[in-house]
LUMPAMI-840313 format. One record per residue: x, y, z of N, C-alpha, C, CB in turn; residue in three letters. Coordinates in steps of 0.1 Angstrom, whole numbers, plus 5000, padded with zeros to 4 digits. Each point is the difference from the previous one (the first is absolute). Last residue first. Glycine has a CB too. Layout:
N
NODE,n.x,n.y,n.z,ca.x,ca.y,ca.z,c.x,c.y,c.z,cb.x,cb.y,cb.z,rest
NODE,X,Y,Z,X,Y,Z,X,Y,Z,X,Y,Z,ALA
...
This chain:
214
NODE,n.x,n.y,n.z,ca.x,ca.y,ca.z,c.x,c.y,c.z,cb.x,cb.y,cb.z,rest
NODE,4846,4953,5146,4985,4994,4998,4986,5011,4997,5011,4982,5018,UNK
NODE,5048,5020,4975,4986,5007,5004,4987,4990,5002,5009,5021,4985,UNK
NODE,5036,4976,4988,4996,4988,5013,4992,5005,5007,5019,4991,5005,UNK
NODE,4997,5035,4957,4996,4985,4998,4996,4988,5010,5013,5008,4984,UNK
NODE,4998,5041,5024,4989,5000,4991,4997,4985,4997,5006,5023,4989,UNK
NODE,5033,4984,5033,4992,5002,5011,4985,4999,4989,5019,5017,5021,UNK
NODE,5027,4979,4958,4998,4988,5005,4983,5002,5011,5033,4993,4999,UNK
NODE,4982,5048,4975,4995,4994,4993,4996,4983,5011,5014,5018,4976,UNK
NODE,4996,5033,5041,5007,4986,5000,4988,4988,4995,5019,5008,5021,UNK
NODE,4984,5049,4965,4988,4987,5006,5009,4986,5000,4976,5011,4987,UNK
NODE,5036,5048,5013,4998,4987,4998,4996,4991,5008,5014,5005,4989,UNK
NODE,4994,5054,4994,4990,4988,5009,5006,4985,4992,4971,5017,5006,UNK
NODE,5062,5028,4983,4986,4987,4996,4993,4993,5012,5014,4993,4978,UNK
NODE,5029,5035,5013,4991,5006,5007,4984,4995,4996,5020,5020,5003,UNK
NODE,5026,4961,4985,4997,5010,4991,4982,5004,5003,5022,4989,4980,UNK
NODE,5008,4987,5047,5005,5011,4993,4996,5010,4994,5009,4987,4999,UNK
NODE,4968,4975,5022,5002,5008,5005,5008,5012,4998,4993,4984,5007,UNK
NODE,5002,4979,4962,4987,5008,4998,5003,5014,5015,4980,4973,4988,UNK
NODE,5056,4992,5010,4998,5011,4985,4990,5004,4999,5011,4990,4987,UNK
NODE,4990,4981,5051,5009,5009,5004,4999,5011,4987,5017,4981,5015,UNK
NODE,4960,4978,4976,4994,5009,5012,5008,5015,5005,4992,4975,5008,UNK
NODE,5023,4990,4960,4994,5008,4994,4991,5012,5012,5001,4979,4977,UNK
NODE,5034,4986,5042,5006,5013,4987,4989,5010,4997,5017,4983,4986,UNK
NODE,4972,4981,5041,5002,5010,5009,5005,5011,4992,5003,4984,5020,UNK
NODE,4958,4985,4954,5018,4998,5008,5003,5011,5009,5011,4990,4978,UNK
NODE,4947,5006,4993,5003,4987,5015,5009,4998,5003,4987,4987,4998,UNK
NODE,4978,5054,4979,5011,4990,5001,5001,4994,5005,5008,5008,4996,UNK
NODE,4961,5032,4983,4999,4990,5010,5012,4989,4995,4970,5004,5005,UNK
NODE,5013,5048,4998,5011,4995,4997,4993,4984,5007,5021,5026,5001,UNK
NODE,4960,5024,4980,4998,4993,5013,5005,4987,4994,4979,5012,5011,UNK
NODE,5020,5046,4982,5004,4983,4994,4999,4997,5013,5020,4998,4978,UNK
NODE,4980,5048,5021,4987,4995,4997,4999,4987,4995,4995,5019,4996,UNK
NODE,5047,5006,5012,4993,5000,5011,4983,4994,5001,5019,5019,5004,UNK
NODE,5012,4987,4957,5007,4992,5010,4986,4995,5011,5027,5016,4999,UNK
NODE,4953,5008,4955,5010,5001,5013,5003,4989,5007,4992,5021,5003,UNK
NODE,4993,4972,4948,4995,5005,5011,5011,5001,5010,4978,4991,4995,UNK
NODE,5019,4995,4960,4999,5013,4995,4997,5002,5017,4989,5003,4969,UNK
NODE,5026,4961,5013,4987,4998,5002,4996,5016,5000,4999,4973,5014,UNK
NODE,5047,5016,4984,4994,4994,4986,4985,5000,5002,5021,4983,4993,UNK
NODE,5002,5034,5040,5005,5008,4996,4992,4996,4986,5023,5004,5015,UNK
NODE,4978,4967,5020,4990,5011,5001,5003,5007,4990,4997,5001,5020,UNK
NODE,5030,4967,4980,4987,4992,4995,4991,5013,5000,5002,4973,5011,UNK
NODE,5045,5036,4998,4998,4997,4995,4988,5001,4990,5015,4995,5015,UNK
NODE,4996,5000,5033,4996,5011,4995,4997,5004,4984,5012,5004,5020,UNK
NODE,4997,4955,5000,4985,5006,5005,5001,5014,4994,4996,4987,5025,UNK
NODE,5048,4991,4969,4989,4992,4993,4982,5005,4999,5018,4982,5009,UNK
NODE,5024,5033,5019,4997,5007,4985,4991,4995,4992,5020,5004,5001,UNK
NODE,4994,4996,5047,4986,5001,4996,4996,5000,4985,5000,5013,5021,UNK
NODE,5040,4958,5006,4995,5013,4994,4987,5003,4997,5018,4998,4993,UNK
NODE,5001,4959,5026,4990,5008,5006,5000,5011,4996,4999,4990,5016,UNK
NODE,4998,4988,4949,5001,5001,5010,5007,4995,5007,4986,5005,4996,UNK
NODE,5034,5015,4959,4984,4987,5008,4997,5004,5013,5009,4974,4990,UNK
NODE,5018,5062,4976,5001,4984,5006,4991,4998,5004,5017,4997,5005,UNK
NODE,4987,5034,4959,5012,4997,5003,5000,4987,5011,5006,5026,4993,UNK
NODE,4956,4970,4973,5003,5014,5004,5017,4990,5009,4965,5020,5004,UNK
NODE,5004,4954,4964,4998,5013,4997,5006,5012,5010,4980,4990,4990,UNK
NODE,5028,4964,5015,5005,5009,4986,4998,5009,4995,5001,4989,4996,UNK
NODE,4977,4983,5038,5010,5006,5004,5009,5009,4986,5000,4980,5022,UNK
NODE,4953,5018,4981,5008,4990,4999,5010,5004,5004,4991,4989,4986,UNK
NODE,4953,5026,5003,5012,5003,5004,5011,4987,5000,4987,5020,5012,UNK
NODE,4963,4989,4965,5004,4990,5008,5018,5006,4999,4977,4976,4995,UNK
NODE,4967,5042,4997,5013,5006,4999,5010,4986,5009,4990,5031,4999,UNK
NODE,4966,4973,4997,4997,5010,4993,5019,5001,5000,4969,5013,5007,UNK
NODE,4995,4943,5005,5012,5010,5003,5001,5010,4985,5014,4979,5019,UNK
NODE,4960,4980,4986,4994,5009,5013,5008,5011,4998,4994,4982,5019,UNK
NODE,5017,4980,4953,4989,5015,4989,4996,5008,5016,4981,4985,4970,UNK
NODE,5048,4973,5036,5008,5010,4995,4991,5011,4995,5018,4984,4995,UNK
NODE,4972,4978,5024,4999,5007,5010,5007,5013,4992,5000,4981,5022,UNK
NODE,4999,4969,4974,4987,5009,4994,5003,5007,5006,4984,4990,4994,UNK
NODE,5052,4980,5009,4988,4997,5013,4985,5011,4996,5025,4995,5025,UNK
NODE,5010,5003,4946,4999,4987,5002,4987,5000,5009,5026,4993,4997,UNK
NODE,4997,5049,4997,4993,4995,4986,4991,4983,5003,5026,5015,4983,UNK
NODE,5006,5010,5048,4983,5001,5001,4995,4997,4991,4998,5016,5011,UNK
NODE,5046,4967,4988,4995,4996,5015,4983,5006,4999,5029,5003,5015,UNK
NODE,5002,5011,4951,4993,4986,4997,4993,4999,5011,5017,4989,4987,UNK
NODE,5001,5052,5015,4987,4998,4995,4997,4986,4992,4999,5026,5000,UNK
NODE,5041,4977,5026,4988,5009,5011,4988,4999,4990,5017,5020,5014,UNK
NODE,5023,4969,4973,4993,4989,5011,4988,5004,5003,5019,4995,5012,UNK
NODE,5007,5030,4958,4997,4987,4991,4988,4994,5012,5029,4992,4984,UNK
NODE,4997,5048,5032,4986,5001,4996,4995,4986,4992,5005,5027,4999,UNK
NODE,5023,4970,5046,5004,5005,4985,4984,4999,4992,5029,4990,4999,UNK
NODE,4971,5018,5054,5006,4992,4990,5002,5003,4988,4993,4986,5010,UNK
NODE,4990,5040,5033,5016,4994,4993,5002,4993,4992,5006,5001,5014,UNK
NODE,4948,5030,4985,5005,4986,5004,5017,4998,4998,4974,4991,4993,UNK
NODE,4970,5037,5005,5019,5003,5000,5004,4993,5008,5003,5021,4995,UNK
NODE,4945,4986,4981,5012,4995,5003,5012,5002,5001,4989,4994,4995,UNK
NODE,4961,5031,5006,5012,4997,4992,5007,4990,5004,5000,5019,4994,UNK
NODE,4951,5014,5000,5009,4989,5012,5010,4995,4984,4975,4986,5027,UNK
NODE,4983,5057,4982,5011,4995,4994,5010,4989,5007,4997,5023,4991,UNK
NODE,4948,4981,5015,5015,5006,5005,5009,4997,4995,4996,5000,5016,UNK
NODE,4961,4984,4971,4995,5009,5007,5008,5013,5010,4985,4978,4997,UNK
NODE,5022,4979,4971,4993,5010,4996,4995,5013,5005,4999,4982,4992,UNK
NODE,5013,4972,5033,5005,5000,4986,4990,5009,4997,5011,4977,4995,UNK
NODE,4990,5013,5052,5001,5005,4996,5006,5008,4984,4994,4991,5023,UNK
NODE,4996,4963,4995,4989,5010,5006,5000,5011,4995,5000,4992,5018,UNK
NODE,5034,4977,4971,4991,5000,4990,4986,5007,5007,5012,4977,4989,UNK
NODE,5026,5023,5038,5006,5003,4983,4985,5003,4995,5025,4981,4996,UNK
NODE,4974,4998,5041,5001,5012,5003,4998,5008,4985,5017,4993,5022,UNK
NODE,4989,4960,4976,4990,5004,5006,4998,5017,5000,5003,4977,5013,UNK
NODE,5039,4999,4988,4993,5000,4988,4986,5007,5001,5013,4978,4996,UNK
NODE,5004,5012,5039,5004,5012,5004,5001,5005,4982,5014,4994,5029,UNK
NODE,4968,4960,4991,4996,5013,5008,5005,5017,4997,5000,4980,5018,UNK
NODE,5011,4976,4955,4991,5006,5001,4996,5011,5008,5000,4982,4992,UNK
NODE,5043,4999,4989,4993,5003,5013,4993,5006,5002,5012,4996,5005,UNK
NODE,5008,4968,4955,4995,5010,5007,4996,5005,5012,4999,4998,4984,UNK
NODE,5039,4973,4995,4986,4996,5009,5001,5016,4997,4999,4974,5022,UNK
NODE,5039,4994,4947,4990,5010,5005,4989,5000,5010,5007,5005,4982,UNK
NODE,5021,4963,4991,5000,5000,5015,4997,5008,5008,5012,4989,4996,UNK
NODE,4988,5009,4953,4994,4985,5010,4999,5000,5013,5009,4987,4985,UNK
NODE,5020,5035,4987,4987,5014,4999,4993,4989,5008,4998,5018,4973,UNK
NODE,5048,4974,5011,4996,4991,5015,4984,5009,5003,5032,4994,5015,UNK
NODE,4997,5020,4943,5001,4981,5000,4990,4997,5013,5032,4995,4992,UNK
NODE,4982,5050,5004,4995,4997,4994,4996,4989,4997,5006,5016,4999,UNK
NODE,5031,4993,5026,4986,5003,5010,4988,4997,4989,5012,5023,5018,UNK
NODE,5033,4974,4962,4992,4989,5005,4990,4999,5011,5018,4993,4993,UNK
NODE,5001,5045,4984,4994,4992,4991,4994,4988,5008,5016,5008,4981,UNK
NODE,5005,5025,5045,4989,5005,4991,4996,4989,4991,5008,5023,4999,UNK
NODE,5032,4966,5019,4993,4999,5012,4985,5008,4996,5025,4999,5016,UNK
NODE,5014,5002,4957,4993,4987,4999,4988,4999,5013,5026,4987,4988,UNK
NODE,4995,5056,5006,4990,4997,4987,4998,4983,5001,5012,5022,4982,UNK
NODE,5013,4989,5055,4988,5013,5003,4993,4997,4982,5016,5026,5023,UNK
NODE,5028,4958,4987,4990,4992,5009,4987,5005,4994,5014,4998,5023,UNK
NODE,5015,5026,4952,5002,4987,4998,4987,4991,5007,5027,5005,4999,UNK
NODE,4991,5035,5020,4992,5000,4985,4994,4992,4993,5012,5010,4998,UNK
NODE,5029,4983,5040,4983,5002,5001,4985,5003,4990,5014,5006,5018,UNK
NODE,5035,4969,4969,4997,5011,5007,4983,5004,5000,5025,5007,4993,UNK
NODE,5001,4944,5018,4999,5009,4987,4993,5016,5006,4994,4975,4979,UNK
NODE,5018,4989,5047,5008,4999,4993,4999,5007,4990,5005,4984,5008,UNK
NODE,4987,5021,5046,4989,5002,4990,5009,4998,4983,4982,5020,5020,UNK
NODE,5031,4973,5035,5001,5008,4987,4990,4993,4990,5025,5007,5004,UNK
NODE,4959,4983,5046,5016,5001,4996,4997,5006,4988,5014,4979,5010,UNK
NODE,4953,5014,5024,5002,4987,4991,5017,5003,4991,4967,4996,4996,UNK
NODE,5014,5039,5035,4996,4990,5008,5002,4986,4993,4985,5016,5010,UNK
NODE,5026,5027,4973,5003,5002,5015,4997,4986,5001,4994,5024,5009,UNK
NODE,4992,4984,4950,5014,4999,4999,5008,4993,5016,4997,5024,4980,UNK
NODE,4955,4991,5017,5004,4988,4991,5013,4997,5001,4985,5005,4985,UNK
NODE,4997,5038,5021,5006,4991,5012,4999,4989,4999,4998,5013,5013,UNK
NODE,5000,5011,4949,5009,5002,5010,5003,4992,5013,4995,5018,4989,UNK
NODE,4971,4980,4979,5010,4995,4999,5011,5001,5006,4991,5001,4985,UNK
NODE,4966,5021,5026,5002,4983,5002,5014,4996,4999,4978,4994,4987,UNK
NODE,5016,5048,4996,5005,4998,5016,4998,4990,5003,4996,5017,5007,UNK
NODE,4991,4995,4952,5016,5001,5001,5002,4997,5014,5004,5018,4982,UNK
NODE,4948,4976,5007,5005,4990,4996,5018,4999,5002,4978,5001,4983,UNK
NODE,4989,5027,5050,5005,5002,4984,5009,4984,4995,5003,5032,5005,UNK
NODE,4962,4968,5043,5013,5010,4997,5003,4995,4980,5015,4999,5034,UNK
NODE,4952,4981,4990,4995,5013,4999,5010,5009,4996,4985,4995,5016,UNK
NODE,5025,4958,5008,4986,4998,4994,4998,5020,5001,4988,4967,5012,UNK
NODE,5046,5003,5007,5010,5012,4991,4984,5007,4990,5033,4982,4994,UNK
NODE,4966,4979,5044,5004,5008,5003,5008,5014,4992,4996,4980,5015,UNK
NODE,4983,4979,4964,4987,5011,5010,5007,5009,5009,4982,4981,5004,UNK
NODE,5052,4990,4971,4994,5010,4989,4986,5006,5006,5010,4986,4978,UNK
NODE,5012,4978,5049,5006,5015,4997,4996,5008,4994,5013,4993,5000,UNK
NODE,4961,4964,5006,5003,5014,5009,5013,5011,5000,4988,4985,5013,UNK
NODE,5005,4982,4949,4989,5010,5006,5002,5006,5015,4983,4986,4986,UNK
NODE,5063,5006,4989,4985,4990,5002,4987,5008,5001,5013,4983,5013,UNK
NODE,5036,5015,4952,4992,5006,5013,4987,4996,5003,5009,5019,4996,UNK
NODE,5036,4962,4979,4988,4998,5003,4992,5006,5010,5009,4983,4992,UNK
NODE,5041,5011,4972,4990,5007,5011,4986,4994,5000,5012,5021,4997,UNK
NODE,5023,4970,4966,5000,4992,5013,4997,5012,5014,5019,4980,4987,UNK
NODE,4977,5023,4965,5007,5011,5006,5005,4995,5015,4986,5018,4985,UNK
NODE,4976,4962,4993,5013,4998,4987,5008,5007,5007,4990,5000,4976,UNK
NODE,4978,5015,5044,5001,4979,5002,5012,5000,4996,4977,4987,4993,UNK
NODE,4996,5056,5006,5011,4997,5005,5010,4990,5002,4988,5013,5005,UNK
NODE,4969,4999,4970,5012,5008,4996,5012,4999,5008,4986,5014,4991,UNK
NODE,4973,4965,5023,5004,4992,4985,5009,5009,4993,4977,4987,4996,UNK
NODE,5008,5025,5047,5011,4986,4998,5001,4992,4993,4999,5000,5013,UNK
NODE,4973,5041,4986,5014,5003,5004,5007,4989,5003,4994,5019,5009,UNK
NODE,4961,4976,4980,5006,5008,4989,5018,5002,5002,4973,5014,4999,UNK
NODE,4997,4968,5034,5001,4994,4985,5010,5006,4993,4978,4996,4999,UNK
NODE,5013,5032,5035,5003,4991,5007,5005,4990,4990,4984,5006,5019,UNK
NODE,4981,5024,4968,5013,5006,4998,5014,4989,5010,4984,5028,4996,UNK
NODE,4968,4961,5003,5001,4998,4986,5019,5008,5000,4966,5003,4989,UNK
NODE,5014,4992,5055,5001,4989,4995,5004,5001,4986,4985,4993,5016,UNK
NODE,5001,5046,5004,5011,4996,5004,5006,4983,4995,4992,5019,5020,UNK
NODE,4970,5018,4975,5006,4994,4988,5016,4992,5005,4986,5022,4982,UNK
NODE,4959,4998,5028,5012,4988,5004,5009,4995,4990,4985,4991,5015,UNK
NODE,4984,5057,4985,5000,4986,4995,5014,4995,5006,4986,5005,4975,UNK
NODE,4997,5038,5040,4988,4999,4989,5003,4984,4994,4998,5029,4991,UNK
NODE,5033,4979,5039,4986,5013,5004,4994,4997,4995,5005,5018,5002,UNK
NODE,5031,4957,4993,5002,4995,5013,4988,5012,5005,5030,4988,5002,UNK
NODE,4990,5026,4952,5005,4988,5007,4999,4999,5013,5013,5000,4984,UNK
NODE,4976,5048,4996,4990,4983,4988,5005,4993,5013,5004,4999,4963,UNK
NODE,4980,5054,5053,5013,4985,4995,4997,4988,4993,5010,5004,5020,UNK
NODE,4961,5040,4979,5002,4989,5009,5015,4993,4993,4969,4997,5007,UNK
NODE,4996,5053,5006,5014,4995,4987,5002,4985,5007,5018,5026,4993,UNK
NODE,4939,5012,4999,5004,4993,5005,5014,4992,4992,4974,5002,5011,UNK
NODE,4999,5048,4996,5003,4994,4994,5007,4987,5005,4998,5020,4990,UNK
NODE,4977,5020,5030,4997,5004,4989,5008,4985,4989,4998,5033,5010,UNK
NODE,4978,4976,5039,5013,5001,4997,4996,5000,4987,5014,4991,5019,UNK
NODE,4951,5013,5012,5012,5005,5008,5015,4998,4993,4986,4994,5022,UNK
NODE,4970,5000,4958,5005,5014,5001,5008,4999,5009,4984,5012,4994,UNK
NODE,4996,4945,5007,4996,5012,4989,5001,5013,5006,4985,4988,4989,UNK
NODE,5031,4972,5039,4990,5007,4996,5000,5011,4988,4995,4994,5023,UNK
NODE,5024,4959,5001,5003,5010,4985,4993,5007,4998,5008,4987,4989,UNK
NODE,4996,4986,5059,4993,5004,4992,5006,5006,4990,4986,5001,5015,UNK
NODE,5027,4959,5020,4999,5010,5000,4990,5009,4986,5023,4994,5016,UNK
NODE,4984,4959,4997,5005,5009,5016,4997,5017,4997,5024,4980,5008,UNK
NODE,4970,4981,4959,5013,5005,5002,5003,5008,5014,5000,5002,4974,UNK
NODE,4959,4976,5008,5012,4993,5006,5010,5001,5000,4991,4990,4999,UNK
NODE,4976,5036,4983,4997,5003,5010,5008,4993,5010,4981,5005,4990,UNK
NODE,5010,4995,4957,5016,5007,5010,4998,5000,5018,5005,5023,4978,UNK
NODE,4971,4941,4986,4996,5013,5008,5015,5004,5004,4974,4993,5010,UNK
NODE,5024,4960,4972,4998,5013,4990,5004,5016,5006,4980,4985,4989,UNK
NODE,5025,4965,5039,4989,5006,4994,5007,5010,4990,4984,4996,5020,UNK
NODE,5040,4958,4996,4995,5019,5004,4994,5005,4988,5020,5008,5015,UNK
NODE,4994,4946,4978,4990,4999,5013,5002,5018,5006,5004,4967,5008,UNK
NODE,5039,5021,4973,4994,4990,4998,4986,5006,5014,5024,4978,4986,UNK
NODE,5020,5040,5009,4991,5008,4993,4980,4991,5002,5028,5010,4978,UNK
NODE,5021,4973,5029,4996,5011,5017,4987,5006,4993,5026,5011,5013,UNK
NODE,4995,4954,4959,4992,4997,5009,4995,5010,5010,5012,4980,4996,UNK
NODE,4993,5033,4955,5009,5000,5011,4997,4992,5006,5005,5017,5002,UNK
NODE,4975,4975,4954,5003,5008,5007,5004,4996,5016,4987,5012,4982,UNK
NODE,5031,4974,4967,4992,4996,5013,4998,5013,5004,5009,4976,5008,UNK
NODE,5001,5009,4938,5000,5011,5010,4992,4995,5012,5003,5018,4982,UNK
């Protein structure tokens, strides 16, 4: 496990976030796992062209940063759009594509700065995770990078009708933290999960800005 380069050399202090968490202005924290709390673009990238190869596909990294946050079913989809048919049925993709993300846990980075956060406030506010990916991914991805005992609750797309940018995921997490919508404080780095915390009438924190903060 690396940590991030953007993370690398910031301090601890929330103070380099620009802004303040002050006690009492909100009652619970929810963070996105992939590309918030850990770099997992490289390990799923892996993962996906060792389920696709054989299938004679090859998606690259910059495609797969432009699909970076959206639900593993919708990758695939526009997978389809942009590399052609897909020869076995997606189900299919989506359980070899779980197992072999598991194979590449090596190419994980944590991002500290917004890791960090997490662990400032561990114990002191209900915090959770809610993430498009499939749940296998999602708590190997924190299990690996240590991160999985901060959290009081880790959401997935499986758990509710859809992903983001629905809110369903955030609302969800509150619902399992026992706290109001409106008292969550949302930190993400896609325009999907940003848009789903505004749904679901949540403050949010563009996760990429906490990590490059000086």
């Amino acid at each position: 496990m690396r940590v991030h380069a953007l993370a690398r050399g910031v301090p601890r202090s929330i103070v380099r976030m620009g802004f303040a968490l002050e006690p009492g202005s909100f009652r619970g924290l929810i963070f996105d796992c992939d590309g918030t709390l850990v770099e997992t673009l490289p390990a799923h990238v892996a993962a996906l062209q060792s389920t696709l190869e054989p299938l004679g596909l090859r998606p690259t990294m910059e495609w797969a940063r432009t699909k970076y946050g959206q639900s593993p079913a919708t990758v695939l989809r526009a997978l389809e759009q942009d590399y052609g048919p897909i020869a076995i049925p997606h189900s299919e993709v989506l359980r070899a594509w779980s197992a072999n993300f598991g194979r590449h846990l090596d190419k994980l980075e944590e991002i500290a700065a917004v890791a960090d956060v997490a662990r400032a406030w561990k114990g002191r506010v209900p915090m959770a995770v809610a993430s498009n990916g499939h749940r296998s991914s999602v708590q190997a991805t924190l299990n690996a990078a240590g991160l999985l005992p901060l959290f009081d609750e880790v959401v997935s797309v499986e758990d509710v009708k859809a992903g983001k940018p629905e809110p369903d995921l955030f609302l969800e997490a509150a619902r399992r933290m026992g706290v109001l919508p409106q008292e969550c404080v949302v930190f993400e780095d896609s325009a999907e999960g940003m848009e789903a915390a505004r749904r679901a009438g949540m403050r949010a924190v563009f996760a990429p800005d906490v990590a490059t903060a000086s």
